[in-house]
C-alpha positions in Angstrom: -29.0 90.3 -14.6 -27.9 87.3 -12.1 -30.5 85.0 -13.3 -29.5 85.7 -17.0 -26.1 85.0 -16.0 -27.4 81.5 -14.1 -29.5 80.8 -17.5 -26.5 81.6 -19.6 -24.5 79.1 -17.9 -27.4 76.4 -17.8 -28.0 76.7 -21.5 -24.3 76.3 -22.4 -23.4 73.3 -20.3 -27.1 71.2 -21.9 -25.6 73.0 -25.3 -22.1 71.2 -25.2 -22.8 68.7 -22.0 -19.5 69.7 -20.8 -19.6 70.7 -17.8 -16.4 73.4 -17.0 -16.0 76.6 -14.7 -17.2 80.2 -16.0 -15.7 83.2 -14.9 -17.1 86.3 -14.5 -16.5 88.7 -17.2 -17.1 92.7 -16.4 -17.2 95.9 -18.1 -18.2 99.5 -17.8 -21.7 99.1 -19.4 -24.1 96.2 -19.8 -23.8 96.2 -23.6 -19.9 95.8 -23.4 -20.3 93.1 -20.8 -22.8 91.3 -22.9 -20.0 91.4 -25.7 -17.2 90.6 -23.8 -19.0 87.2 -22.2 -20.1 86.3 -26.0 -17.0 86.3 -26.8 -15.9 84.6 -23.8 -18.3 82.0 -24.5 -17.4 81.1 -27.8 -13.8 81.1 -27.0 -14.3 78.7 -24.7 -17.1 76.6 -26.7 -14.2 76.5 -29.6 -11.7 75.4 -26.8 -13.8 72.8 -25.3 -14.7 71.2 -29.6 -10.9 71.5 -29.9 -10.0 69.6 -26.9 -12.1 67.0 -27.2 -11.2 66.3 -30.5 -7.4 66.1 -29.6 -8.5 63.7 -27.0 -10.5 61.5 -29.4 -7.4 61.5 -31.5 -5.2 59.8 -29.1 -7.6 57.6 -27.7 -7.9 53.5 -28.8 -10.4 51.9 -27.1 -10.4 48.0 -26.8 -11.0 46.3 -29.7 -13.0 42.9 -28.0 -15.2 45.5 -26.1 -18.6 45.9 -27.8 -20.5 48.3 -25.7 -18.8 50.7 -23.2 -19.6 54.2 -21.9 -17.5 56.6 -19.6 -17.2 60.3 -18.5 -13.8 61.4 -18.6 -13.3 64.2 -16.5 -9.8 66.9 -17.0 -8.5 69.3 -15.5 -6.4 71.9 -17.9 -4.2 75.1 -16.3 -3.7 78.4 -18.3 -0.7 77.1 -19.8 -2.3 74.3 -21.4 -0.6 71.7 -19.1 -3.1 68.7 -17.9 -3.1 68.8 -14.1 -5.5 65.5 -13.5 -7.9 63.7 -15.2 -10.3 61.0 -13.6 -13.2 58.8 -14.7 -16.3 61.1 -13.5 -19.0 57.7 -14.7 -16.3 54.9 -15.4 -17.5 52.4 -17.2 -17.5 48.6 -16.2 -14.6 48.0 -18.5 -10.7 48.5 -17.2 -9.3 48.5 -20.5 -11.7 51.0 -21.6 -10.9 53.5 -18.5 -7.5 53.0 -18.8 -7.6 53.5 -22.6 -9.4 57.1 -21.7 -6.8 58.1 -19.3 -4.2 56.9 -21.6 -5.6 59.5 -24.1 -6.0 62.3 -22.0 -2.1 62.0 -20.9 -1.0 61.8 -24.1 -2.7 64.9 -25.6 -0.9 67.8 -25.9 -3.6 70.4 -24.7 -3.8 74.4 -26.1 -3.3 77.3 -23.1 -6.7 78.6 -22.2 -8.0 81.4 -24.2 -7.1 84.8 -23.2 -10.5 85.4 -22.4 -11.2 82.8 -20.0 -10.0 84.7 -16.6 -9.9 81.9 -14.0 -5.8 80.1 -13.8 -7.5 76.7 -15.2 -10.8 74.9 -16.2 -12.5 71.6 -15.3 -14.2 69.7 -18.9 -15.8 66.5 -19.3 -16.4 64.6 -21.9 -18.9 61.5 -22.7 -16.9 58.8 -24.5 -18.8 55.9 -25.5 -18.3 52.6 -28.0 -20.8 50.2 -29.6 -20.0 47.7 -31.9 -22.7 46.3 -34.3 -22.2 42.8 -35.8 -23.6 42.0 -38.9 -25.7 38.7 -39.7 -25.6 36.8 -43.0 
């Protein structure tokens, strides 16, 4: 059952590439445990789609950057509150890290499910910009 578990975790974090902390979720039979980290697991995939989208709402990259890529790593407690956030793969650009962080301390963040256990969760997200320009 521990290498399921190990898989389990793999396959989500290639799944979503967000990377954030599981916790361990038991019952009295395998069945119910089974259950109970499904629904875990889809709690949290819904929390992590949710939060990146509320992020990606607040954020305004540079508008004279044409190519720029960063990870933006947060850190979100139980309540909801953002306790840090930080560049994980910042990209050559200030204004385009700064614009990230700016996003991430703006956004008003949901409280972790009631299913995830642990008091708060580490996510990060790939933000990236390329601007085409068009020939005549």
């Amino acid at each position: 059952m521990k290498n399921f578990k190990i898989y389990l975790i793999a396959l989500t974090i290639i799944l979503t590439g967000v990377v954030y902390n599981t916790a361990p979720c038991y019952s009295e039979t395998e069945n119910q445990e089974i259950s109970v980290k499904q629904t875990a697991k889809e709690d949290m995939e819904d929390y992590i789609a949710l939060t990146r989208k509320k992020i990606k709402n607040n954020w305004y990259p540079p508008t004279d950057q044409f190519e720029n890529f960063a990870t933006l790593v947060v850190k979100i407690n139980k309540k909801g509150e953002l306790e840090s956030c930080k560049l994980a793969a910042p990209s050559p650009s200030e204004g385009f890290n700064n614009s990230l962080i700016e996003a991430a301390n703006k956004t008003k963040f949901s409280p972790l499910p009631e299913s995830y256990k642990r008091p708060s969760v580490e996510l990060g997200f790939d933000f990236g910009m390329q601007r085409h320009t068009v020939s005549k």
